[in-house]
DRENMI-469974 format. One record per residue: x, y, z of N, C-alpha, C in turn. Coordinates in steps of 0.2 Angstrom, whole numbers, plus 5000, padded with zeros to 4 digits. Layout:
BEGIN
XYZXYZXYZ...
END
This chain:
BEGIN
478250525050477850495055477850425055477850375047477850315048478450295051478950325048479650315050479850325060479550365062479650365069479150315072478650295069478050275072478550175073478750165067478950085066479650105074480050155073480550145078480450135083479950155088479550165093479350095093479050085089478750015091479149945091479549975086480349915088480649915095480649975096481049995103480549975110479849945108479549925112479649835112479849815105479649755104480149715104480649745104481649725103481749655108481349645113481549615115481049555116480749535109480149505107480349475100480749515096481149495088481849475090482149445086482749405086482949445077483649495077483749525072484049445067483849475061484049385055484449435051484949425049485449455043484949435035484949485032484549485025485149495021484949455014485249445010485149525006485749545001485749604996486149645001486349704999486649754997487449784995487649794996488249824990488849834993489549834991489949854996490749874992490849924990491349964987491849994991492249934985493149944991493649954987494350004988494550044984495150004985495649994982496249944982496649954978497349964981497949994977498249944971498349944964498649924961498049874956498449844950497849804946498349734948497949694949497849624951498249604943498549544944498949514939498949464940498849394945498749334945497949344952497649334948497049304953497149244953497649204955497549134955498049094961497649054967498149034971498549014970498848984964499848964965500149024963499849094962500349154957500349194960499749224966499449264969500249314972500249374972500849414973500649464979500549514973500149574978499649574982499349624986499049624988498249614984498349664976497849654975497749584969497949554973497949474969497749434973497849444979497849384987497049414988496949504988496049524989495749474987495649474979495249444974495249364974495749334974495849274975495649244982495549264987495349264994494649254993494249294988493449284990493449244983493749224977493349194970493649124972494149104975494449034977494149004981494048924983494048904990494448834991494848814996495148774997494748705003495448675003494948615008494848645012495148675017495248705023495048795023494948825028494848895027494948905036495348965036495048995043494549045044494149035049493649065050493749155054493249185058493549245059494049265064494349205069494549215073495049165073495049155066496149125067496149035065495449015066495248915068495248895062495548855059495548815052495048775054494548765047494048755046493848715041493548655040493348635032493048675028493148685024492748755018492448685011492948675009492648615003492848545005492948525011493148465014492648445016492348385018491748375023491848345029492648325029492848305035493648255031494148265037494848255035495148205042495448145041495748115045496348115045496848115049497748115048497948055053498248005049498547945053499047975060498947925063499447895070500147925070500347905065501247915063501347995058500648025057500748095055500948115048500948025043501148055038500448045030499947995037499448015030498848055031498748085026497848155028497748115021496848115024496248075019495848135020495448155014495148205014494548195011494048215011493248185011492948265007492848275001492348314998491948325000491648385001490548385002490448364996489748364998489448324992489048374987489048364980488748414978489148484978489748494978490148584976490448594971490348644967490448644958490848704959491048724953491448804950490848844950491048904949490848974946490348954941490448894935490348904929489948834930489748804937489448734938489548684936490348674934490648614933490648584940490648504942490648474948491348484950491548494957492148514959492348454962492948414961493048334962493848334966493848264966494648244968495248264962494948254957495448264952495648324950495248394952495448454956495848474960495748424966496348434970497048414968496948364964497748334962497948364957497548384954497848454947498148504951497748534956498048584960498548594962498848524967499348524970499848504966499748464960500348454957500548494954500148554950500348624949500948654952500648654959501048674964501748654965501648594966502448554966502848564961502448584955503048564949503348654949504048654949504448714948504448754943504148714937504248764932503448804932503048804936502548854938502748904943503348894944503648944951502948994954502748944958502148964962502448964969502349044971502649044978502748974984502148934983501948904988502248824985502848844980503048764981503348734984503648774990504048724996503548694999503048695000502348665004502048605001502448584996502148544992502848464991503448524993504048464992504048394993503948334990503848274993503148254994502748284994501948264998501748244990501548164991501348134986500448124986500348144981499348144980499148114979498548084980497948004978497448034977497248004970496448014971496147944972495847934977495447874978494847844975494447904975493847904972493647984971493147994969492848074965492848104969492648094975492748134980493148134987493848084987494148074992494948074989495448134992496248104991496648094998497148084996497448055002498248094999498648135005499248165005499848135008500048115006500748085011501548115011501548115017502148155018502748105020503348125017503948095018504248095026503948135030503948135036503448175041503248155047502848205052503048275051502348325048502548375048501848425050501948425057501048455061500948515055501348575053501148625051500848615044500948575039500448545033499948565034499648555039498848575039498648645033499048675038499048755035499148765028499348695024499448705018499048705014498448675017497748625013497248675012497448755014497048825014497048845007497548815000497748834996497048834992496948874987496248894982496248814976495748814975495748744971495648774964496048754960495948784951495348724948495048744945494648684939495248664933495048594936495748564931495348574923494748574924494548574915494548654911494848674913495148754912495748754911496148734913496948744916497348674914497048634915497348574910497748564906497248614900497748614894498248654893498548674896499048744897499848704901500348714897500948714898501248774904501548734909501748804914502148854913502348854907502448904904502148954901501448924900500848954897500448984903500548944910500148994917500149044919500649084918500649174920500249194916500149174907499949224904499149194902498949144906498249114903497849194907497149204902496649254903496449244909496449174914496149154917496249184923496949214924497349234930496849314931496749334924496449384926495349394925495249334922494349314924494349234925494649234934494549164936493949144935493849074937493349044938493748994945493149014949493448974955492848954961492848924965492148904972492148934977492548984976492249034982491749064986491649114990490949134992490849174985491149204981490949284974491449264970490949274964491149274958491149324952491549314948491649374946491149394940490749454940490049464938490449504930490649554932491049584928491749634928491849654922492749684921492649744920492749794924492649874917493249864917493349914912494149924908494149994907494750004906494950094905495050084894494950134891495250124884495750084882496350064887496950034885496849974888496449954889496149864892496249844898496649904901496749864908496049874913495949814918495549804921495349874927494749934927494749964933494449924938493849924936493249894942493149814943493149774947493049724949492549694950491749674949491149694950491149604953490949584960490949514962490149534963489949454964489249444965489149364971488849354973488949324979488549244975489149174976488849114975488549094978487849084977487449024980487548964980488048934977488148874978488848854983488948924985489948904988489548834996490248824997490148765000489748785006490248855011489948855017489348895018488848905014488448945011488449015008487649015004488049075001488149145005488549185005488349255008487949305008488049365013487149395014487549445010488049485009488149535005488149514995487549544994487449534986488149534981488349584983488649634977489549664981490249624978490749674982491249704976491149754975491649794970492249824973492749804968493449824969493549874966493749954967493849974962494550004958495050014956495749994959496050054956496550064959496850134960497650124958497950194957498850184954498950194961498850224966499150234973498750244976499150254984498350264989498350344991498650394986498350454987497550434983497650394978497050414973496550374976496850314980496150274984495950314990496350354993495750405000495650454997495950464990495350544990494750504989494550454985493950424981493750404989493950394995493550355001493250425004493750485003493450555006492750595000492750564993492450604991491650534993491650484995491050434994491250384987491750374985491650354977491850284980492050254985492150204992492050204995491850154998491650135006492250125011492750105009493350055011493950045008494150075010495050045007495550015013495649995008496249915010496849935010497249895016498149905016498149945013498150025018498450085020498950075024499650075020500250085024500150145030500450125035500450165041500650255042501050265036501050335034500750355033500450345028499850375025499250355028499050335031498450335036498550385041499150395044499150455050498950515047499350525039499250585037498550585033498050545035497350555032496950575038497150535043496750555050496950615050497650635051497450735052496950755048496950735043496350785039495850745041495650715044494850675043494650705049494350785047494150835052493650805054493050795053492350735055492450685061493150675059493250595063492650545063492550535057491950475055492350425052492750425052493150355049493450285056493150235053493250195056493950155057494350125060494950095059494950035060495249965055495149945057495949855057496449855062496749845063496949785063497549745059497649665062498349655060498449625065499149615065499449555061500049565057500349525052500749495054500949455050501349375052501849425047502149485046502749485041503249525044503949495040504449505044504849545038505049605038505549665036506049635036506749625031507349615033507849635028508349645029508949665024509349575022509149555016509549495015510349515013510949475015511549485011511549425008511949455000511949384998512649394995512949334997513749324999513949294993513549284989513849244984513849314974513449344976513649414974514149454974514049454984514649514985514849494992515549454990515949424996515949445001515949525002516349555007515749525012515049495013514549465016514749425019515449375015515549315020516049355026516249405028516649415032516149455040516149405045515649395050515549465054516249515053516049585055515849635052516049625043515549665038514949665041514449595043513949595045513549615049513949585054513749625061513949705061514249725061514349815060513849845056513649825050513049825048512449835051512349775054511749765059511749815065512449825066512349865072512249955072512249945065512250025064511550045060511149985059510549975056510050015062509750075062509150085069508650075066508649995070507749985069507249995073507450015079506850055083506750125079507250165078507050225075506650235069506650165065506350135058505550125061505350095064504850055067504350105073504750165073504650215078504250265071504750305070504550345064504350335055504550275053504350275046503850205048503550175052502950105053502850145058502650215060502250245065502150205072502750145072502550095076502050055077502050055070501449975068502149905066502349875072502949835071503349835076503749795079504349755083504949775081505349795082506149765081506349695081506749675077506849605080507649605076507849565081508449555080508649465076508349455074508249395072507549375066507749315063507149285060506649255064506849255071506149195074505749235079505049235078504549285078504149255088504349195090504149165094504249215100504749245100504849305107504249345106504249385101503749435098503249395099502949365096502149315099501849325106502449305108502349295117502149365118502449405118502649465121502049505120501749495112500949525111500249495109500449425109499949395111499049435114499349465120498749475120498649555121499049585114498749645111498549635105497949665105497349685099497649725092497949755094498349775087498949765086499049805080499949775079500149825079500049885085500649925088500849905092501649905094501949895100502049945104501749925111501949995116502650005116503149975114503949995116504050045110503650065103503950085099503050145097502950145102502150185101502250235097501950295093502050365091502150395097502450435096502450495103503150465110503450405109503850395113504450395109505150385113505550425111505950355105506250385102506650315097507350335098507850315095508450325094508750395092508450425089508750485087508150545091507750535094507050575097507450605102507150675103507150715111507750685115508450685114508950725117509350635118508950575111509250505112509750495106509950555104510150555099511050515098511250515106511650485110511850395109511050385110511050315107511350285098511150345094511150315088511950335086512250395089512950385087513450345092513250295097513550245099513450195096512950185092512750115090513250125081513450185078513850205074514550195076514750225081515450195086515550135086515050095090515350025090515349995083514949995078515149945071515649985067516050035067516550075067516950015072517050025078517549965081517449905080516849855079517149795075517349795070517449825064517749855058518249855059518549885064519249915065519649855070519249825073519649755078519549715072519349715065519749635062520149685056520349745059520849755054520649805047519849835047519649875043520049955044520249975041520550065041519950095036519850175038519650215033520050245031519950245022520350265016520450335018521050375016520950445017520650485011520250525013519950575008519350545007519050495005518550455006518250445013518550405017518350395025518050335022518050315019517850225018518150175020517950135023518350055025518650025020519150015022519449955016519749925022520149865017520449795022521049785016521549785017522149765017522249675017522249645013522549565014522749535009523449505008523749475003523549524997524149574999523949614992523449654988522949614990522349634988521949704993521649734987520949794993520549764994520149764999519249755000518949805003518649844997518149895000517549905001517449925007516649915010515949945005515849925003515549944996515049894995514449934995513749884994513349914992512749874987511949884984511649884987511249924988510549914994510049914989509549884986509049854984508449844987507849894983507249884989506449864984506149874985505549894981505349964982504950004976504750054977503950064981503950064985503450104989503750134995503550184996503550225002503950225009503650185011503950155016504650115016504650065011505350035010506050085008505650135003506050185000506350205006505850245010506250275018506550245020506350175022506950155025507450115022507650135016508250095013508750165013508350215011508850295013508950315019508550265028508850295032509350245035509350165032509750145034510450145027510350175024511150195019511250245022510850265026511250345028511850305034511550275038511950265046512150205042512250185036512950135035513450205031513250215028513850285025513950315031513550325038513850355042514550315046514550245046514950225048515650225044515550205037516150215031515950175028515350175024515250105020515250155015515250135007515050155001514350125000514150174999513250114997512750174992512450084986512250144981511550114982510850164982510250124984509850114975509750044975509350034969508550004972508150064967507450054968507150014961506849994964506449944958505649934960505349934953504449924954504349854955503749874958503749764962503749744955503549714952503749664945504549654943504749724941505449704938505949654947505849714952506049674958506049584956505649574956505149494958505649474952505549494946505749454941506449474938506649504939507549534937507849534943507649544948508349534956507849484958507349484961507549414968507449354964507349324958507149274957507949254953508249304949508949274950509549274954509349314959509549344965510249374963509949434962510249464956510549534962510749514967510549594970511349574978511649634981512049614984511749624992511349684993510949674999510249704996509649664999509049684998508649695002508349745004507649755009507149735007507049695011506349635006505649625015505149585011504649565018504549515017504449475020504149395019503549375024503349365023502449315027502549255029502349255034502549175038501849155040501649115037500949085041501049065048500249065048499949055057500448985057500748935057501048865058501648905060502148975059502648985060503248935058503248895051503648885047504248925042504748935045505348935045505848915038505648825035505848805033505848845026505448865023505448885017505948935015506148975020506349035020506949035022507448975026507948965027508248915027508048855025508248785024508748795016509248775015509648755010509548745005508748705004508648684998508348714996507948784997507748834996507848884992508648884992509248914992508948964983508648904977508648954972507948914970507748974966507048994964506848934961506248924964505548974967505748994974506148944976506248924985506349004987506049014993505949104995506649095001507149055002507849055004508149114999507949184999508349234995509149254998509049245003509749265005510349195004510249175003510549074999510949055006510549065011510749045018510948975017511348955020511548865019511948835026511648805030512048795036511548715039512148665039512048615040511648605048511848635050511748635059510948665058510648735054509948735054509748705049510148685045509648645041509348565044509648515049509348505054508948525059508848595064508648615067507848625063508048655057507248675055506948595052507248555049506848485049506648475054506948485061506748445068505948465068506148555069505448575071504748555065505048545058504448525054504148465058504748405058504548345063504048355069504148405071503948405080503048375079502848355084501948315084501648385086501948455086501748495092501648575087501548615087501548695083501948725089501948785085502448825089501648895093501248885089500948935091500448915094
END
């Protein structure tokens, strides 16, 4: 009765109160995999980019709807000619552990950054940009030329230099610290559970009062971390979660069948990352030969990829530049595309099966117009020249999860269907990362890569990027874009 009595009298008064967000209570999220660098220059997986996302904070931050924003800046000016930013502290913003957070933080951070022997993803963002500290609470960035997209770099997490200082970057993968940072984010890390064997299960954050842009109303956020995401949606289905995180598209459809209730909520946003097959010519020549590639490409179905194994959460693209695709969904809300929705037809679907043995045909004929035969008994492409054999024979290289696996086994199917010989090597993301892409160690790879909201290109294609840390995996080198993509750094303008 008390309880009906106050409702009633809300529902008379509602329009007399003004609802205030209160501080407290709890919020348990369930996330595939155990975190290995919580730290912005190392941050990998998903559940390293989670944790470092809320224990971090940067000059800059975007807010919920995309706007960079000062987070630990008080305000940032950028010269006339584009190549200096002055950056202004707040006043008063400390670490986790309320040491004072300074300029001299920043310049540790960024030089961290730049230096290569920390092979911190984000050292191409750093190439050239020289750092000042002015005074305690002001630096100044200079860039070797006009480069609008910069901005987006100053998002990066700030480390306490008096923590990390004394460590050799060779000693930065393995400092404890990657795994109980100390950082000025909105949550801090309250506590570790561990399993017998020490590794970390639960994540237990608590929210800072001192973070810059205030503290948050949510007390308590618990991570609690799973070997796969069969074991994170039973734990959401039985209550042991509130929320799980990056659910691949498969497995999500196949949880909705069963989520007899339909009480689950969804909830969607579309990525800046791009799926690609790298060749890398300098492993395996037959890549320098411009019809190997194309015939390739042409018998690669990525509508049927993107239809059936991404449920059509995703685009085809026949290139790396994402600017058509921007256009084109702009203004959809999610990251399905109506041209490859669930239920419409793809390349091998209801009676189009037609399409996918023509697009087999044709890279069969460019094969064959520069002179490729298939071998008898085999049905493999070779090439004949100066004596010598070239057989069409290649590595498919992917990482192990689900999704990738599928499509590196549907695209070796329709290359074998043409006449390639193809062997598929799987690997767990660590070995991947550290035995193939970083020696590039690998002849063709199925890889993702993230392009920030700036739609910068250069990291990932530019020349000098070519060997590690630079994410130019495919050891692309061409003078004509390697101009082009400077021009666009230069441009006064963004693409997006």
């Amino acid at each position: 009765m008390i309880i009906s009595g106050t409702s009633l009298a809300y529902q008379a008064n509602k329009n007399t109160f003004v609802e205030i967000p209160r501080v407290g209570g709890r919020h348990v999220e369930g996330i595939v995999g155990t975190p290995r660098f919580i730290n912005p220059l190392l941050a990998i997986s998903n559940a390293d980019k989670d944790l470092t996302a809320l224990v971090y904070a940067g000059l800059l931050s975007r807010d919920a709807e995309g706007t960079l924003i000062p987070e630990l800046a008080e305000s940032y000016t950028v010269s006339e000619d584009g190549l200096l930013y002055t950056f202004t502290l707040r006043d008063n913003v400390t670490f986790h552990d309320g040491t004072p957070l300074t300029a001299k933080d920043i310049v540790f951070t960024v030089e961290q950054a730049g230096n290569a022997s920390v092979r911190s993803p984000s050292f191409a963002d750093w190439e050239g940009v020289q750092i000042e500290q002015i005074d305690e609470r002001t630096v100044t960035f200079t860039l070797p030329e006009p480069y609008t997209p910069f901005i987006e770099n100053l998002t990066l997490g700030i480390l306490p230099s008096h923590i990390w200082e004394g460590l050799s970057a060779e000693e930065f993968p393995f400092s404890q610290f990657n795994i109980t940072p100390v950082g000025s984010g909105p949550y801090m890390i309250e506590m570790i559970e561990r399993d017998k064997s020490g590794i970390p299960t639960i994540y237990k954050l608590t929210r800072f009062k001192d973070f810059a842009l205030g503290s948050p109303y949510i007390q308590t956020i618990e991570f609690v971390l799973f070997n796969n995401e069969e074991e994170a949606l039973t734990a959401y289905k039985t209550g042991a979660v509130q929320a799980v995180n990056s659910i691949t598209p498969m497995r999500l459809e196949e949880f909705l069948n069963t989520d007899t209730k339909n009480t689950t909520a969804i909830h969607r946003a579309p990525l800046l990352r791009v799926f690609g097959i790298f060749f890398n010519h300098n492993r395996q020549p037959i890549f320098l030969r411009k019809e190997v590639r194309e015939a390739l490409d042409e018998a690669t179905p990525k509508k049927a990829i993107v239809g059936e194994i991404f449920r059509g959460y995703g685009t085809p693209l026949d290139g790396p530049l994402l600017f058509s695709y921007l256009t084109s969904t702009s203004s959809n809300d999610t990251a399905r595309t109506e041209e490859t929705a669930p239920g419409e037809e793809t390349d091998t679907e209801d009676g189009d099966e037609k399409s996918a043995v023509n697009h087999i045909e044709r890279a069969r004929q460019i094969l064959e117009d520069a002179g490729w035969q298939r071998e008898e008994g085999s049905g493999i492409y070779v090439l004949e020249d100066d004596d010598e054999t070239t057989r069409l024979s290649v590595a498919l290289s992917t990482v192990n999860t689900p999704e990738l696996v599928q499509t590196a086994e549907r695209v070796a199917g329709s290359w074998r269907e043409v006449g390639a010989e193809v062997e598929l090597k799987i690997f767990e993301p660590t070995d991947l990362t550290q035995s193939i892409i970083r020696p590039r160690r690998f002849d063709a790879l199925l890889f993702g890569m993230v392009i920030g909201h700036e739609l910068d290109l250069y990291a990932f294609w530019h020349s000098s990027q070519r060997n590690d840390p630079g994410l130019n995996i495919a050891q692309f080198a061409d003078i004509d874009a390697d101009a082009l993509l400077e021009k666009m750094r230069n441009e006064r303008q963004t693409c997006s």
